[in-house]
C-alpha positions in Angstrom: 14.2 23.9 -2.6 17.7 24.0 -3.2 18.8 22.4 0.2 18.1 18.9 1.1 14.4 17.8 2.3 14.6 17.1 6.0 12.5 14.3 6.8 10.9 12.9 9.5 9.4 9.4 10.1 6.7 9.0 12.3 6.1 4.8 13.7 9.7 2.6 14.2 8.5 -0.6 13.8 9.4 -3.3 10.7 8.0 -0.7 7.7 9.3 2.4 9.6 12.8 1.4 10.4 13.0 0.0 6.8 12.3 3.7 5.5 14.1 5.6 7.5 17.2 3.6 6.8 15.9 4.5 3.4 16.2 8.1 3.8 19.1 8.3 5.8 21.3 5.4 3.3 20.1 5.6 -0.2 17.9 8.8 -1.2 19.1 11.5 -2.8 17.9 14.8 -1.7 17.0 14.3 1.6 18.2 13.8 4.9 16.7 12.1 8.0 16.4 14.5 11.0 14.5 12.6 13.3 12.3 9.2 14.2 8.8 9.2 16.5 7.3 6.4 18.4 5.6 5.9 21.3 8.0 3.7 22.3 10.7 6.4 22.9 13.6 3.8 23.4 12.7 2.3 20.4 12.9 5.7 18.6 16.1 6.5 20.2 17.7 3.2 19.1 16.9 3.7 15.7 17.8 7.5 15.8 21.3 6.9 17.4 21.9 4.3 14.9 21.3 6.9 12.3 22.6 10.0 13.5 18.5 11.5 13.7 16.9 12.8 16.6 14.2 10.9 18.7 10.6 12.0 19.7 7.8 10.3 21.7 5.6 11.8 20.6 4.5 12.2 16.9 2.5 15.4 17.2 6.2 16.7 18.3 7.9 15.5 15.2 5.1 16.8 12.8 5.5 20.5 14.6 9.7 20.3 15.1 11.3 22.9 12.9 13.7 20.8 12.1 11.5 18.5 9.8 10.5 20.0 6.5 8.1 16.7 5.6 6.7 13.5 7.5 6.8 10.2 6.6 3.9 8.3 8.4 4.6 4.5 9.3 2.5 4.6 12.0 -0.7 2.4 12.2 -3.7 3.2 10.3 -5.7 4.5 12.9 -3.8 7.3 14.0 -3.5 8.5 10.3 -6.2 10.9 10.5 -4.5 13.1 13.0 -1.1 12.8 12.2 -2.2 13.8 8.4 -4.2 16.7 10.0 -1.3 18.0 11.6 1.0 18.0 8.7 -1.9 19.9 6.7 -1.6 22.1 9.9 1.8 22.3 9.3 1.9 22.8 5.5 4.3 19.6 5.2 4.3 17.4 2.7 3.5 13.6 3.6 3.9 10.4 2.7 1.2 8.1 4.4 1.7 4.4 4.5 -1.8 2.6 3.2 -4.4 2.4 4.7 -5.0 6.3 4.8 -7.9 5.5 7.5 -9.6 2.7 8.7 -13.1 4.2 7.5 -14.6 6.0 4.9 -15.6 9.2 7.1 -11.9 9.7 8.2 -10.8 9.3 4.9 -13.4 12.1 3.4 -12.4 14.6 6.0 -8.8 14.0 4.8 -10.0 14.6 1.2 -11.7 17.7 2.5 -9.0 19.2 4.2 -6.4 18.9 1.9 -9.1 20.3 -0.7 -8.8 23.1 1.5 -5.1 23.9 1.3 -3.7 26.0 -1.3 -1.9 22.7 -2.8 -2.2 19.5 -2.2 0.4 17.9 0.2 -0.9 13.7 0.5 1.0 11.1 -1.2 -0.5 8.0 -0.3 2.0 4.3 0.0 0.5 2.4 -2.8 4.4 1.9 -3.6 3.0 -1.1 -6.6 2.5 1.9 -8.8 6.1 2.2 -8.7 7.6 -1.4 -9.5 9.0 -1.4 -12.8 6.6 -4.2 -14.0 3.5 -2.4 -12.7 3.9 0.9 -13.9 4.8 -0.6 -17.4 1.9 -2.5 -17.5 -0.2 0.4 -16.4 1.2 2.3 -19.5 0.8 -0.7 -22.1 -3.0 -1.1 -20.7 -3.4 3.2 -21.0 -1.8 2.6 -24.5 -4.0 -0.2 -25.9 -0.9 -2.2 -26.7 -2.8 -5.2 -27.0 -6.2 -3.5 -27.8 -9.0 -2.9 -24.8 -8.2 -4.7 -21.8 -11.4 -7.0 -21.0 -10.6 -8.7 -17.9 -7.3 -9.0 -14.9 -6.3 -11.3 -12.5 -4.7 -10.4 -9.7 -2.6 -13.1 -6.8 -1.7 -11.6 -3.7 0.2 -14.5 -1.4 2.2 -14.5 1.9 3.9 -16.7 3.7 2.2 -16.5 6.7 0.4 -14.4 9.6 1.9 -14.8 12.8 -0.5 -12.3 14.5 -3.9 -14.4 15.9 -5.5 -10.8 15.5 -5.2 -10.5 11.9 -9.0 -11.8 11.4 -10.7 -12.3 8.3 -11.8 -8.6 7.5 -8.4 -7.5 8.0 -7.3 -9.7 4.9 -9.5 -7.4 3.3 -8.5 -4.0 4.7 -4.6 -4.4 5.2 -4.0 -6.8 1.8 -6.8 -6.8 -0.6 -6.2 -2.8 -0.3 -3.5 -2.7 -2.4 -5.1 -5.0 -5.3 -7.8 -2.2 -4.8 -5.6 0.4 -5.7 -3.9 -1.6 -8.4 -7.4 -2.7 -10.3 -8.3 1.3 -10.1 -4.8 2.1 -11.5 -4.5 -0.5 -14.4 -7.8 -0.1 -15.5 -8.3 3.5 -14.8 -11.4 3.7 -13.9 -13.2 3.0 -10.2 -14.6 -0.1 -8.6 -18.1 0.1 -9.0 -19.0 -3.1 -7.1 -17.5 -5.8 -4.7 -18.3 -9.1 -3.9 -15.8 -11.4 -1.5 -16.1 -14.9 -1.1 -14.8 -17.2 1.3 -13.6 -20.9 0.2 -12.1 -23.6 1.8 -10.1 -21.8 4.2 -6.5 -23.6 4.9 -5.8 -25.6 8.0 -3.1 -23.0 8.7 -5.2 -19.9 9.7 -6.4 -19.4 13.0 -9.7 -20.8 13.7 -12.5 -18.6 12.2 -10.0 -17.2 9.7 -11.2 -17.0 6.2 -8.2 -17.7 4.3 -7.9 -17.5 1.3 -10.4 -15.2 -0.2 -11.3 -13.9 -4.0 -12.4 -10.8 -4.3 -14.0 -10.1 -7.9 -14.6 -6.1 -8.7 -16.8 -4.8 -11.5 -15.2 -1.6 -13.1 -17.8 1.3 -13.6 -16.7 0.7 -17.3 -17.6 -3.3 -17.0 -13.7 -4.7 -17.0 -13.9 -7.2 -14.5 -11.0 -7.9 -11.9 -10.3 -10.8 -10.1 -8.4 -11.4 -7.2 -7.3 -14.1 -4.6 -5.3 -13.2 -1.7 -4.2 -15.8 0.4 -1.9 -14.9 4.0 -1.1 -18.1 4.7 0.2 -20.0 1.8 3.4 -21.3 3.2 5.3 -20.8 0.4 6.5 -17.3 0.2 5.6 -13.6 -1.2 4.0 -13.6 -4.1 2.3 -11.0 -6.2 1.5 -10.6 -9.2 -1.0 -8.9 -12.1 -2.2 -10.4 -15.3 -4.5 -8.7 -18.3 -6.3 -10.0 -20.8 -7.1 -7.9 -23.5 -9.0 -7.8 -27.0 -5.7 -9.0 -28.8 -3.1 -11.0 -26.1 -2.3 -10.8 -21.9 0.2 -9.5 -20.1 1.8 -10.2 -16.7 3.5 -8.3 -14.1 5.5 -10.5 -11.1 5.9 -13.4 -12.7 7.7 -15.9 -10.6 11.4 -15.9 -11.2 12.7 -18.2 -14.0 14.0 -21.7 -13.0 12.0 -25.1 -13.1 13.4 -26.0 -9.6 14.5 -23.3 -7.0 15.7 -23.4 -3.3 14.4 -21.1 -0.9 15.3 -19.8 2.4 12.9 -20.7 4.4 14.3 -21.6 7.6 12.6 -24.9 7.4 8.7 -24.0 7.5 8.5 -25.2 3.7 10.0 -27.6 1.6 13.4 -27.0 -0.1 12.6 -26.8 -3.4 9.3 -26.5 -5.7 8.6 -25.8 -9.4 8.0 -23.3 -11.5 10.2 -20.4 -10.3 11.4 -19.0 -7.3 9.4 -16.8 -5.1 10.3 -14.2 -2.8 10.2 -14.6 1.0 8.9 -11.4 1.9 7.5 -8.0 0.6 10.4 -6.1 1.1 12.3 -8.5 -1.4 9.9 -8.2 -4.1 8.8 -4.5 -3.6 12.4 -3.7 -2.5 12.8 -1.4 -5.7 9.6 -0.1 -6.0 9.6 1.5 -2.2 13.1 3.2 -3.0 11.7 4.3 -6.4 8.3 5.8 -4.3 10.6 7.8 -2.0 12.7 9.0 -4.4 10.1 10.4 -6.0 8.1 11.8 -3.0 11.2 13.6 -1.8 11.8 14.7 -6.0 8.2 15.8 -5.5 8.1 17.5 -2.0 11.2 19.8 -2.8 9.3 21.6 -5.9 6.4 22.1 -4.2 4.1 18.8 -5.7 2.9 15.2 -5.2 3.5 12.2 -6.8 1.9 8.5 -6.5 -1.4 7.7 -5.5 -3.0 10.8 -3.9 -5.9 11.6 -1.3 -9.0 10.3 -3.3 -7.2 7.4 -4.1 -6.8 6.7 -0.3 -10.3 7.6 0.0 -11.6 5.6 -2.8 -9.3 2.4 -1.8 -11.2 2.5 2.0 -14.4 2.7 -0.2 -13.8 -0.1 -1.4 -12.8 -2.1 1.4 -15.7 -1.5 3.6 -18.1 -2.4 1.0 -15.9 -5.5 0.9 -16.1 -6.3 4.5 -19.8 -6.0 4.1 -19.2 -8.4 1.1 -17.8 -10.8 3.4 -19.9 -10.9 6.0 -23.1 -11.7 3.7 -21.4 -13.1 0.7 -23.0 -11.3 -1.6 -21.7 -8.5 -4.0 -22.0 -4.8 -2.2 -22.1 -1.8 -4.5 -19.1 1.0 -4.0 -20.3 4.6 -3.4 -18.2 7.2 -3.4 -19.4 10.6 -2.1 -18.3 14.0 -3.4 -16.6 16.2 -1.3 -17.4 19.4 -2.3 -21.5 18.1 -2.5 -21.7 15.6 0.0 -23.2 13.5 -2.2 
């Protein structure tokens, strides 16, 4: 495709907005054409800010000659059909994690685009794309350090404003993307789950379990540990170490600086040690989401895909029911993954 990639971005809200200003300010290649949302003056807002055209509906973008591929910021719910449509379509998309709520949704996904004559799912695991990750990733496919034994993972937040972010959506909307990460670092899938709930902190809403660690069991026995904690008052942190055969290695450490200062409008203290972290995700990830479109639109104009792709969605919602189920009993679940083609 010699002509720019006409793009259209389906959900307006925080994640939305941020990537169609994106696309319209800072990606080669492409050009945004228009902006859906059921809220149709939120859409026009945001399209008349950036010279795009507005829909209501999202079914209307998908179809709209005037987009050549979709970028879906719209919840996860509504994924299903919206991806659907673009295979419909034959347009390349970009889904924003999760690629379902449930593993059923996320199969038939799998089996459709199995269907197609070429893929067209990228799925918005954008961690594969910070610059610490992915060189990580290739010092652990390398064996810089010999055979990678065990990783930690931290996953940390400020906070969670929304009383309807419970305890099992910790799992499905955060631990997600230390699913995907554990799978991509260690190459290999997540053969078992178990979640545990301890102390939770005085600062989630009641019945909240918050923190959690998740601990996965690789099908090739690396174990992976994680905590993830939405409420830690502090800031956006995340971060990946591995400990292998012959030293560890660690991706997000905390900035440099014994003392920092943070903007924090006041909900935490001025200062702490040990480096200064982030206040949100788009600070830390800021890079890595303009480095994932670049290369989706790179990767939509020739005809491919890039990133994590449909069985990684599928695999990643695997995972995170068993780990609901995890939760629920506190004991470890086992992962199965089902064949598409067999069914079993």
């Amino acid at each position: 495709m010699s002509a720019a990639l006409r793009v259209g971005v389906v959900g307006v809200g925080m994640m939305g907005a941020d990537h169609a200003e994106r696309l319209a300010v800072r990606t080669a290649g492409a050009v945004l054409t228009a902006v859906a949302d059921p809220d149709l003056g939120r859409a026009q807002e945001l399209a008349g800010r950036l010279g795009a055209t507005a829909f209501g509906d999202p079914l209307d973008l998908i179809a709209s000659a005037e987009v050549d591929a979709v970028l879906l910021a719209s919840p996860g719910f509504v994924h299903e059909e919206q991806v659907l449509a673009c295979f419909a379509a034959g347009k390349p998309v970009l889904c924003e994690k999760p690629m379902t709520m449930d593993i059923e949704s996320s199969l038939r996904i799998v089996e459709a685009e199995g269907a197609l004559d070429h893929p067209l799912l990228s799925v918005g695991f954008m961690r594969r794309f910070d610059p610490e990750y992915a060189q990580l990733q290739r010092m652990l496919a390398g064996e810089a350090f010999g055979p990678l034994l065990v990783m930690h993972q931290t996953h940390r937040n400020r906070s969670v404003p929304n009383p309807e972010f419970r305890s099992e959506m910790i799992v499905r909307d955060s631990l997600v993307h230390e699913v995907d990460c554990a799978r991509f670092f260690v190459g290999d899938e997540i053969a078992e789950v178990q979640v545990i709930a301890p102390r939770a902190t005085s600062k989630a809403f009641e019945g909240v379990a918050d923190p959690q660690i998740a601990i996965f069991r690789m099908a090739g026995g690396v174990v992976v540990t994680n905590e993830v904690f939405v409420n830690c008052q502090v800031g956006y942190e995340v971060r990946a170490e591995a400990v292998c055969e012959r030293g560890t290695a660690i991706a997000g450490r905390p900035q440099t600086g014994l003392y920092s200062t943070v903007s924090s409008g006041g909900s935490t203290p001025e200062g702490y040690w040990g480096g200064m972290v982030h206040d949100d995700f788009r600070q830390r990830f800021g890079r890595a989401y303009d480095l994932e479109v670049q290369a989706w639109v790179n990767a939509s104009r020739s005809g491919g895909v890039v990133g994590a792709n449909a069985w990684d969605g599928y695999a990643a919602t695997a995972v995170c029911e068993a780990g609901m189920a995890s939760l629920a009993s506190g004991e470890p679940v086992a992962v199965t993954l089902v064949d598409p083609v067999t069914r079993s």
